[in-house]
Backbone as JSON Lines, residues from 0, in Angstrom:
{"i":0,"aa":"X","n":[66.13,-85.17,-40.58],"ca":[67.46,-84.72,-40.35],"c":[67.42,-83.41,-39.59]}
{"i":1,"aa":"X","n":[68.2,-83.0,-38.75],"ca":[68.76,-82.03,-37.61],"c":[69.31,-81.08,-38.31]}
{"i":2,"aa":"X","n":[69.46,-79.89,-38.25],"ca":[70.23,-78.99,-38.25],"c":[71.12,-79.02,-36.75]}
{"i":3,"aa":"X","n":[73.0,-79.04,-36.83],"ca":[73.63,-78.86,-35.98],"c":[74.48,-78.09,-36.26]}
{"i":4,"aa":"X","n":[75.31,-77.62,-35.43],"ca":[77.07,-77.51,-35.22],"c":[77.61,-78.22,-34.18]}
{"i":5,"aa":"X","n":[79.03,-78.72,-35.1],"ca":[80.2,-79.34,-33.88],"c":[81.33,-78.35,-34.37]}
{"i":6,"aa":"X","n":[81.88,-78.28,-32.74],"ca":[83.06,-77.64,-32.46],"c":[84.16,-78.46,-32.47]}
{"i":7,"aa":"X","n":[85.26,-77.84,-33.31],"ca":[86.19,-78.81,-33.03],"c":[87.71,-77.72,-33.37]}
{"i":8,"aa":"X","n":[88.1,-77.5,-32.1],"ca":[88.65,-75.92,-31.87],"c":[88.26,-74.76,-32.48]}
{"i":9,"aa":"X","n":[89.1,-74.69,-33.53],"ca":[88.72,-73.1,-34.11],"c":[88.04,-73.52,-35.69]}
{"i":10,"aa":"X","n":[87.74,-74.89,-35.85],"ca":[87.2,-74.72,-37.08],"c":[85.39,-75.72,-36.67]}
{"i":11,"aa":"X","n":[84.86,-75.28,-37.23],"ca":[83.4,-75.44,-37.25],"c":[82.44,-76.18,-38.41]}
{"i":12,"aa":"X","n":[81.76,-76.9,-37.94],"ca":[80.68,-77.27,-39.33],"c":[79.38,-77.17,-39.03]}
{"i":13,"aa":"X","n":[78.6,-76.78,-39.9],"ca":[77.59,-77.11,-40.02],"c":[76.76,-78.03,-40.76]}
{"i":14,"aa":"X","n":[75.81,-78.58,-40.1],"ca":[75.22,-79.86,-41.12],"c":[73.48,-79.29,-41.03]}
{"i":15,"aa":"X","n":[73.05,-78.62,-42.49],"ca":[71.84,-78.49,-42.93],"c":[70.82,-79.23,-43.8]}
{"i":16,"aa":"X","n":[69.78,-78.61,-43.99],"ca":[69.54,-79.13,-44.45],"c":[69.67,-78.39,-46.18]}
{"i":17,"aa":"X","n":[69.47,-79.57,-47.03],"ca":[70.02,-79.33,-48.58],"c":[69.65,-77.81,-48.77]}
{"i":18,"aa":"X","n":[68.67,-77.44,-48.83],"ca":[67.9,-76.33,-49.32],"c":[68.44,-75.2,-48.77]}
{"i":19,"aa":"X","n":[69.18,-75.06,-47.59],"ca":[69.29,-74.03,-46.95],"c":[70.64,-73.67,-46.97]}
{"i":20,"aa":"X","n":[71.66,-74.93,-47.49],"ca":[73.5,-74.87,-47.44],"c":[73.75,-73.59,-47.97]}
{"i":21,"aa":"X","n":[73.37,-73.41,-49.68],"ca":[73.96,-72.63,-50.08],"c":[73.55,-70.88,-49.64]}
{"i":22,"aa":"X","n":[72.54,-70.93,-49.36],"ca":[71.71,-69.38,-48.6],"c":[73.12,-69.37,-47.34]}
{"i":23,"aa":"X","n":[73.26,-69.98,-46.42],"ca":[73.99,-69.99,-45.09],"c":[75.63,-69.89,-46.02]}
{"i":24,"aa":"X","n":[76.07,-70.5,-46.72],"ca":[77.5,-70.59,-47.44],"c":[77.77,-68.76,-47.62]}
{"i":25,"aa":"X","n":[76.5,-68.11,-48.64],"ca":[76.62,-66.79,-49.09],"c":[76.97,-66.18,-47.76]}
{"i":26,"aa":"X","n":[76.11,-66.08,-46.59],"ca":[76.18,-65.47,-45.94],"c":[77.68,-65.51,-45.0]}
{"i":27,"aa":"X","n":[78.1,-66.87,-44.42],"ca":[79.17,-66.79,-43.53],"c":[80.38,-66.23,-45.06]}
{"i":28,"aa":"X","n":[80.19,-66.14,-46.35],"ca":[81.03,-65.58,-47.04],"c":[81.28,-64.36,-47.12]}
{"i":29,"aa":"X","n":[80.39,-63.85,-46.7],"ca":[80.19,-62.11,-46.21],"c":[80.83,-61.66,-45.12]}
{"i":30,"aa":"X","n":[80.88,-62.67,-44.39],"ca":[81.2,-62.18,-42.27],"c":[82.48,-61.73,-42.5]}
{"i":31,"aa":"X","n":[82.91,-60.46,-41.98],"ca":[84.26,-60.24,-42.04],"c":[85.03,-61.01,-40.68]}
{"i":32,"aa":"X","n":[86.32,-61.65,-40.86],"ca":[86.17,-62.51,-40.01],"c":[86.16,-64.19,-40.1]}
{"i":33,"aa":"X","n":[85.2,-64.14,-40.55],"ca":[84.65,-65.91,-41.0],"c":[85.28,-66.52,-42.58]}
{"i":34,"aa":"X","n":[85.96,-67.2,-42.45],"ca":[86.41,-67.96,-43.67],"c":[85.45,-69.48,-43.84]}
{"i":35,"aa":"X","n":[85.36,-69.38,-44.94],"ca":[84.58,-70.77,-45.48],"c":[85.87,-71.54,-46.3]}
{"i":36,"aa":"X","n":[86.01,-72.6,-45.41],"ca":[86.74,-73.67,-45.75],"c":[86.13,-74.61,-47.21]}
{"i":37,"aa":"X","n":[84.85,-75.24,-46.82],"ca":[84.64,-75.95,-47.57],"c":[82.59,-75.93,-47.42]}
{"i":38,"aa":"X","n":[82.42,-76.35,-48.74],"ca":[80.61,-76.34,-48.88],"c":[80.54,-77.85,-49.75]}
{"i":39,"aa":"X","n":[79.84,-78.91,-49.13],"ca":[79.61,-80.17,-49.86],"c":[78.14,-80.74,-49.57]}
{"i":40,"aa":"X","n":[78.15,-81.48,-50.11],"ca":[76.67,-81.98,-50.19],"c":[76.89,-83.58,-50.24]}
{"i":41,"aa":"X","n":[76.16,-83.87,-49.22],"ca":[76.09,-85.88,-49.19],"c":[74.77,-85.73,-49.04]}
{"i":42,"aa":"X","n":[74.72,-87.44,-49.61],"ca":[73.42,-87.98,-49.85],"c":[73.2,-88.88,-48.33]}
{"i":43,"aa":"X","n":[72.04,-88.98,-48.25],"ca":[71.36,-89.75,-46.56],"c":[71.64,-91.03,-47.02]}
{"i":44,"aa":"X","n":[72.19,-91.93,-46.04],"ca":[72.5,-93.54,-46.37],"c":[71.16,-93.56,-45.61]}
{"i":45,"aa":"X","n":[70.2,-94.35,-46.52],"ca":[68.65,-94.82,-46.17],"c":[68.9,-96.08,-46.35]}
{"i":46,"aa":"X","n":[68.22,-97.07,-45.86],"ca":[68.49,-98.65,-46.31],"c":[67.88,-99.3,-47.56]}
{"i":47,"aa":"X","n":[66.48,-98.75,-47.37],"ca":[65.78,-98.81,-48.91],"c":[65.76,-98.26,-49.78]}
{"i":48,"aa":"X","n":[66.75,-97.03,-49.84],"ca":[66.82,-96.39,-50.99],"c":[68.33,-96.69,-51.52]}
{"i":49,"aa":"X","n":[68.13,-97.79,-52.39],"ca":[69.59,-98.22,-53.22],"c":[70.04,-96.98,-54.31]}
{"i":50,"aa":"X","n":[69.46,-96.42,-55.45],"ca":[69.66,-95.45,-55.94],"c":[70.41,-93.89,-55.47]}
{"i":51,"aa":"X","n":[71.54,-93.92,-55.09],"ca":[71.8,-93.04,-54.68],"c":[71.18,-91.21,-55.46]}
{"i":52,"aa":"X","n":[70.83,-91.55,-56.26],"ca":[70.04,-90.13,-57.3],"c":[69.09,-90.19,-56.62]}
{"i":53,"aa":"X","n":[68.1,-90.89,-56.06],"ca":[66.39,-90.5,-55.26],"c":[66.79,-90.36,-53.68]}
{"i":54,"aa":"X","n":[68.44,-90.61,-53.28],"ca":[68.4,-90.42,-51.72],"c":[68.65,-88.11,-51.35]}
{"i":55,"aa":"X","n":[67.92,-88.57,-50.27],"ca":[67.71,-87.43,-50.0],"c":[68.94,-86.65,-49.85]}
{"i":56,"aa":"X","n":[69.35,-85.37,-50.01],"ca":[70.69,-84.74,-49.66],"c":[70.82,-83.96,-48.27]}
{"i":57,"aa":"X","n":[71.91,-83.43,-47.86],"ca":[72.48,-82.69,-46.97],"c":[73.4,-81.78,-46.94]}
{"i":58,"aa":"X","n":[73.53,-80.44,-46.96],"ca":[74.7,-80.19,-46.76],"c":[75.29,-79.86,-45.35]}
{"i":59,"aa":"X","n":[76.68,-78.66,-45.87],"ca":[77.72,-79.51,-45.07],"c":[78.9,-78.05,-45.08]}
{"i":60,"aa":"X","n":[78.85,-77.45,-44.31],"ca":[79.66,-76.0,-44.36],"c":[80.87,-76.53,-43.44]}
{"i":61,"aa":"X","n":[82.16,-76.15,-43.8],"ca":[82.97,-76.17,-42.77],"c":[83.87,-74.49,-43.0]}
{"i":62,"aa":"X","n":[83.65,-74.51,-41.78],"ca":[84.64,-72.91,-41.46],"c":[85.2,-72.24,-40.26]}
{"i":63,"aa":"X","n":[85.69,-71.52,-40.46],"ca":[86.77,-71.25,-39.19],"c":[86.72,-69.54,-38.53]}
{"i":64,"aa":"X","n":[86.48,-69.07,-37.9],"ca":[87.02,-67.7,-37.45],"c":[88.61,-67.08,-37.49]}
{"i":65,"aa":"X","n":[88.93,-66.2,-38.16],"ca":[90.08,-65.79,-38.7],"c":[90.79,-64.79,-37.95]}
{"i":66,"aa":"X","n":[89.76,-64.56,-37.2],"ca":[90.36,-62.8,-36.03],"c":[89.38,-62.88,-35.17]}
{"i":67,"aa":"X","n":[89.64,-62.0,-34.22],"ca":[88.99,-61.57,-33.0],"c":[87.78,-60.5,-33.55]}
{"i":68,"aa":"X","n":[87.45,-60.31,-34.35],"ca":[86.52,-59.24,-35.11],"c":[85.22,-59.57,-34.98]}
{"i":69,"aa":"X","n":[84.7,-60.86,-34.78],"ca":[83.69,-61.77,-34.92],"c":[83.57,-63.21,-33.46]}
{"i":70,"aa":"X","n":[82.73,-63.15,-32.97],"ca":[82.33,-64.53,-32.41],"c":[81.39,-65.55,-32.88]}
{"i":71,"aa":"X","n":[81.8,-66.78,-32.74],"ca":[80.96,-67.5,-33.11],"c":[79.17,-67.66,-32.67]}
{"i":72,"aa":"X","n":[79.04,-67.16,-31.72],"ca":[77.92,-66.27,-31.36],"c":[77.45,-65.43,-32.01]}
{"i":73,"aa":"X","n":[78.14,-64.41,-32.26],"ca":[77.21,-63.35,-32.94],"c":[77.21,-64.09,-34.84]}
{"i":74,"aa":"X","n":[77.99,-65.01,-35.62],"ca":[77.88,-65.4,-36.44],"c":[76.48,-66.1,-36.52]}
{"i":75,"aa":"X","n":[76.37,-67.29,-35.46],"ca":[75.07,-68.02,-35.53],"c":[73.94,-66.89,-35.27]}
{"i":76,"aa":"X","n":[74.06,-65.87,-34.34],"ca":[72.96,-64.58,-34.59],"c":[72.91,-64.55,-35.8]}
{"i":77,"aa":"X","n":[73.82,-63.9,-36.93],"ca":[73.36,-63.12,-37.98],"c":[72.88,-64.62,-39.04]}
{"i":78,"aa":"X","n":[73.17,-65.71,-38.82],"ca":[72.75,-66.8,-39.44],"c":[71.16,-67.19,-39.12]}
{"i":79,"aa":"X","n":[70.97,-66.78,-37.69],"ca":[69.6,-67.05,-37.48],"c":[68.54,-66.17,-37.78]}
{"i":80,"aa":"X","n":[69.08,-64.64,-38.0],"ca":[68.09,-63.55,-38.47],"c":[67.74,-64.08,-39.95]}
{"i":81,"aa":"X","n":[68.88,-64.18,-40.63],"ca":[69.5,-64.38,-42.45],"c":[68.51,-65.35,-42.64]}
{"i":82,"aa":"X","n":[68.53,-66.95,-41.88],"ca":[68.06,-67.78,-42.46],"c":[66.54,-68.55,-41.99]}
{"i":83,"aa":"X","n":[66.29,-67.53,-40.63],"ca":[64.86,-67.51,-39.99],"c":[63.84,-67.44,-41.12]}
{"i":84,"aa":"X","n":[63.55,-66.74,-41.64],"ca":[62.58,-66.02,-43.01],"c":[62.19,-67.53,-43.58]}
{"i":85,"aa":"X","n":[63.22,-68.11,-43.88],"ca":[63.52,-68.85,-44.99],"c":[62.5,-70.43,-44.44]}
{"i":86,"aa":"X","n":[63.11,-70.61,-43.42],"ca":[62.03,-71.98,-42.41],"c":[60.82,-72.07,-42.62]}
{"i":87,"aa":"X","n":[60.19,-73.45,-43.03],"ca":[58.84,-73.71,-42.95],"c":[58.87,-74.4,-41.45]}
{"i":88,"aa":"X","n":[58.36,-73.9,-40.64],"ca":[57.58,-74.7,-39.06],"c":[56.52,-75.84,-39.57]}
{"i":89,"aa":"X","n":[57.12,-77.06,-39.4],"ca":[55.75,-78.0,-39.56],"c":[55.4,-79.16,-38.54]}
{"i":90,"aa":"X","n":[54.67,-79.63,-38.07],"ca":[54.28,-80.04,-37.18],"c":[54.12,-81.62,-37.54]}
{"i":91,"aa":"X","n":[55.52,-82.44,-37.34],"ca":[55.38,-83.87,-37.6],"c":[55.25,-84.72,-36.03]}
{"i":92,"aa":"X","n":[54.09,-85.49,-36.24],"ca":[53.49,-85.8,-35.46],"c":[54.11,-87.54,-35.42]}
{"i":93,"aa":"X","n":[54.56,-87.72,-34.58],"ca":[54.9,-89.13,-33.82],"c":[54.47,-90.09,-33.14]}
């Protein structure tokens, strides 16, 4: 799974991965500026995994910019300093 954002005017999501939602949630809760709409968590539709309890999770930030105080730019900056540390780099080979 990807880490993204889609734009969709002034409100925003992000789709992480499980481990990292709630670290990124704290932080855009801090941004003066940035409102957090909503924080959820879905499970991966896998084909062989019927048990939805062993499928893997995701989360799922949605939020919006509230004023001119903040860009969505400099937000994903302070998201990428905040949550850089946190990344394991691993090398999956294809």
């Amino acid at each position: 799974m990807s880490n993204r954002i889609m734009i969709d005017n002034t409100r925003y999501s992000l789709h992480l991965d499980h481990d990292l939602t709630n670290a990124a949630a704290d932080i855009l809760y801090s941004i003066n500026g940035c409102q957090v709409l909503q924080v959820s968590f879905e499970a991966l539709e896998i084909d062989n995994i019927h048990d939805e309890a062993l499928r893997p999770f995701f989360g799922l930030i949605d939020f919006r910019i509230v004023n001119n105080s903040i860009t969505l730019e400099r937000i994903l900056e302070i998201l990428n300093q905040e949550l850089l540390p946190s990344l394991e780099i691993t090398d999956h080979k294809i």
